[in-house]
C-alpha positions in Angstrom: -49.7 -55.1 57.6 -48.0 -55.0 61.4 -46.4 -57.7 63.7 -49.3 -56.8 65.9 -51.4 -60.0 65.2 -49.4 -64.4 66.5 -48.5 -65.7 63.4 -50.9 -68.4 64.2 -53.5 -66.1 64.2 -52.8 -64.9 61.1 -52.4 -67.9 59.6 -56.2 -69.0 61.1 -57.4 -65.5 59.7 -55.8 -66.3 56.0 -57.7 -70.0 56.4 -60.9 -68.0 57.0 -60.7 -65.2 54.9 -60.8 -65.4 50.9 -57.9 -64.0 49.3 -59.5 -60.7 48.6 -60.9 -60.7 52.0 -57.3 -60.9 53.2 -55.9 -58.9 51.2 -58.6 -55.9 51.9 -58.6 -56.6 56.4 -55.5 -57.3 56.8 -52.7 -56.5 53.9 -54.9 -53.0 53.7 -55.0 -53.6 49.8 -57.5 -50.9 48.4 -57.5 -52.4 45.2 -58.7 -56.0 46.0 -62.1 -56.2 44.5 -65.4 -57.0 46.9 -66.4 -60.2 47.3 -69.2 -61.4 44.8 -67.5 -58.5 42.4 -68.6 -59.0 39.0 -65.5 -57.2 37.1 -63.4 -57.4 40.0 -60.8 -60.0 38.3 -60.7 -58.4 35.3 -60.0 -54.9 37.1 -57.0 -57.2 38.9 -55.9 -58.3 35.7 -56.1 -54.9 34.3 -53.9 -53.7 37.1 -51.1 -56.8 36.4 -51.5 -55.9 32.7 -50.2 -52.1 33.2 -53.8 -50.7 31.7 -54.8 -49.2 34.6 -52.2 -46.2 33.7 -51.8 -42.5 32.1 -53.9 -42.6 28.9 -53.4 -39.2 26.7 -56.5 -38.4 24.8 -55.9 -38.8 21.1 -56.8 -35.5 18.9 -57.1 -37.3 16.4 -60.0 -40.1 17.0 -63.6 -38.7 18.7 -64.5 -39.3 21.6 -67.6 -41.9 22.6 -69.7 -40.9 25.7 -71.9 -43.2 27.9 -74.0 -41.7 30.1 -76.2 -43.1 33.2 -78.3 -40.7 34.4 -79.8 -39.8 37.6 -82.4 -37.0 39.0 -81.7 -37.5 42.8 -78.8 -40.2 42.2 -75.2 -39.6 40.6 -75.7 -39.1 36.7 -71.9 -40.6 35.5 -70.3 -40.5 32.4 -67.7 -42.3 30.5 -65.4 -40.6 27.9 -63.6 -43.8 26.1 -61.8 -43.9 22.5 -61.7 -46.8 19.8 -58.3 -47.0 18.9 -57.2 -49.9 16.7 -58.4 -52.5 18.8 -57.8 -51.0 22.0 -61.0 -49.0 23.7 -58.7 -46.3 25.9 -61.2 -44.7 28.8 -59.8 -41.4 29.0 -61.7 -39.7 31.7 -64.4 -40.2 33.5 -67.3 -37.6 35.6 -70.1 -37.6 37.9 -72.4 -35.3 40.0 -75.9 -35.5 41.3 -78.8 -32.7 41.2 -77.8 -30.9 38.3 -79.7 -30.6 35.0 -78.5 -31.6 31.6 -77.7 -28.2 30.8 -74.8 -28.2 33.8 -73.5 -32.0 31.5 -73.4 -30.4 28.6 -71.5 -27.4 29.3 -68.9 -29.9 31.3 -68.9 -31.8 28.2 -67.9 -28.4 26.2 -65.5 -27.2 29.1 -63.5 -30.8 28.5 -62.8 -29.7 24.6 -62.8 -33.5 23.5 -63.9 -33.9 19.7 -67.2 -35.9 20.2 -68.8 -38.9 18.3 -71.3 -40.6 19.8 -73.5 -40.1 22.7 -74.8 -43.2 24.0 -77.5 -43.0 26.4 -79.9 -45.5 28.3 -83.7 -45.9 25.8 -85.7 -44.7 28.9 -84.6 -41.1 27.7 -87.2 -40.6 25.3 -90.1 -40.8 28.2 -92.0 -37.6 28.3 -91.9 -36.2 31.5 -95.1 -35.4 33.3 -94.1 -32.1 34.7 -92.6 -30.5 31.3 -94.3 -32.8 28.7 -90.5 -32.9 27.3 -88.2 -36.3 27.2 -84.7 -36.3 28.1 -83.8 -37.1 24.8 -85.4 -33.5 23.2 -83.7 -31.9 25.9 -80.3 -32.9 25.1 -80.9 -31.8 21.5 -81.8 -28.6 22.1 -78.5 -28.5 24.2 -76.4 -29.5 20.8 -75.8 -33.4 21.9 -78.0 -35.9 19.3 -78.4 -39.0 21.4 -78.1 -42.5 20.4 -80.4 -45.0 22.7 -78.7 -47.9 23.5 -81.5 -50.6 23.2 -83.1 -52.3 26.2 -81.4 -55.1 27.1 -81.0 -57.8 30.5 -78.9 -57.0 33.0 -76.8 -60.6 32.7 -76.3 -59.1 28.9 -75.4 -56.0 29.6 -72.7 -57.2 32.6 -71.3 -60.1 30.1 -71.0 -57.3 27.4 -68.8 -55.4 30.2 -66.8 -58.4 30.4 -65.8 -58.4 27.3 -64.8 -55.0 27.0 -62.5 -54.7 29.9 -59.9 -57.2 28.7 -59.3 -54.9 25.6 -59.4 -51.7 27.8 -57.2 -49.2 29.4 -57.8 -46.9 32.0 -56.6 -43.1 32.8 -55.8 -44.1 36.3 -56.2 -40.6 38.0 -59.5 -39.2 35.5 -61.1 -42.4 36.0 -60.6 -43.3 39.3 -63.9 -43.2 40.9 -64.9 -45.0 38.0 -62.3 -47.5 38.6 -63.3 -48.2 42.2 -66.7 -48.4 40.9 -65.9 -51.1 38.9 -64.2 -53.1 41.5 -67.0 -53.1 44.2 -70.1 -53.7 41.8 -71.2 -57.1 43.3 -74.0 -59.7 43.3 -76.8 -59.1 45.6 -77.1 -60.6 48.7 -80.4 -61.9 50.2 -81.2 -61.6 54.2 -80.2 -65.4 54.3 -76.9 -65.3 53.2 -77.1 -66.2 49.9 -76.7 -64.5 46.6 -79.3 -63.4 44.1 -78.8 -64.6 40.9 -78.1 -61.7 38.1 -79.4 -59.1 40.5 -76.6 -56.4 41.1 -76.9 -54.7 44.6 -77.6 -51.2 44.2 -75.0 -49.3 45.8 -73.0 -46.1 44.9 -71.1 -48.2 42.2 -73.8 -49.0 40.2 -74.0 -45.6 38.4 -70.7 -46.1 36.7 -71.0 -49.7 36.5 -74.7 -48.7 34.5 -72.9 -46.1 31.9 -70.6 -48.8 31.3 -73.0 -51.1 30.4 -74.6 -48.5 28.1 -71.2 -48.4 26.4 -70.6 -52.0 26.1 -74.4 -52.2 24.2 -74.1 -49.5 22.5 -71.3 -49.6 21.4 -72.4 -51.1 18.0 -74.1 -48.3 17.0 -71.1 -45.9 16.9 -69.0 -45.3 14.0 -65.7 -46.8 16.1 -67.5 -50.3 16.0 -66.1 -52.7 13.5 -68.1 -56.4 13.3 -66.1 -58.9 14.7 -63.3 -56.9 16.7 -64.3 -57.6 19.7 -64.8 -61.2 19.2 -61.5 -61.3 18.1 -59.9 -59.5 21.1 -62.1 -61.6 23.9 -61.7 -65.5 22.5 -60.6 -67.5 25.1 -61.1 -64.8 28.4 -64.5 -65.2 28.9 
């Protein structure tokens, strides 16, 4: 922020802005969430907490992928770890009009030990053109998928919520992934008002979808233990 603005103008401008508002216009904060942001306190918090940091992948624990994907969109995925009863994010990666085969090969290039690939249930469709599902094509690529059930949207998003208070963040590998998670926000009708568990679609709702593959899914991985997560989230949400 300059001296360019009366300090009674700023202070009118703090009266009429939110605090993240204020923070984003006129402190120039690039890490104050979006308004209507459904992760953006937690991301905050995450921040205060020191977990949005350097976060070494572990040679010794596999690593669990969550995948949205996208034909014309951004397909993203999420490379996380289940350590004790932290879930570490280590990396992070998207791109858009490339098939599986170009994935799978970046998933080979990164040299991770693998677990568990956790992909959205739409992946078994057959394809009209090739009479082949997503899902056959990643086996034949040497990834066995596991399809995260269909669920609601306000399920998957509260099952987010309770991962991020456990989780830490490679800040510079996840990074778009990180901003992703701070802007996803609440859909906004021409009147003004907000749409109730409707998520606007926007750039960040790739990411935001892989992670909500991950946080559904995630109890269908060998890294899930009954009850950990409960144990880790009483009282935050």
């Amino acid at each position: 922020m300059t001296n360019a603005l009366d300090p009674d103008e700023l202070e009118e401008m703090r009266r009429q802005l939110t605090p993240h508002q204020f923070e984003r216009e006129l402190m120039c904060s690039f890490e104050a969430p979006v308004e209507n942001s459904y992760y953006g306190d937690l991301m905050v918090q995450a921040r205060l907490d020191g977990r949005l940091t350097k976060v070494p992948y572990d040679p010794r624990a596999k690593v669990i992928t969550a995948w949205d994907l996208g034909m014309k969109d951004l397909t993203t995925i999420w490379f996380a770890q289940k350590i004790g009863q932290e879930i570490r994010f280590v990396d992070f990666y998207q791109n858009s009009g490339k098939g599986l085969d170009h994935y799978a090969r970046v998933l080979q290039e990164k040299g991770y030990l693998y677990g568990s690939h956790l992909l959205p249930h739409d992946i078994k469709i057959r394809e009209l053109g090739t009479g082949r599902s997503r899902f056959e094509t990643l086996l034949s690529l040497g990834l066995e998928p596991l399809v995260v059930p269909d669920h609601g949207i306000a399920d998957g998003i509260s099952g987010v919520r309770s991962i991020i208070p456990i989780a830490w963040f490679d800040e510079a590998k996840c990074e778009l992934g990180i901003d992703a998670l701070r802007s996803y926000h609440v859909q906004t009708a021409p009147t003004g008002m907000t749409v109730r568990d409707a998520p606007a679609h926007t750039w960040a709702s790739h990411a935001c979808d892989a992670m909500r593959y991950f946080a559904m899914g995630l109890h269908l991985t060998t890294a899930w233990s009954p009850g950990a997560l409960r144990r880790n989230v009483k009282g935050i949400i």
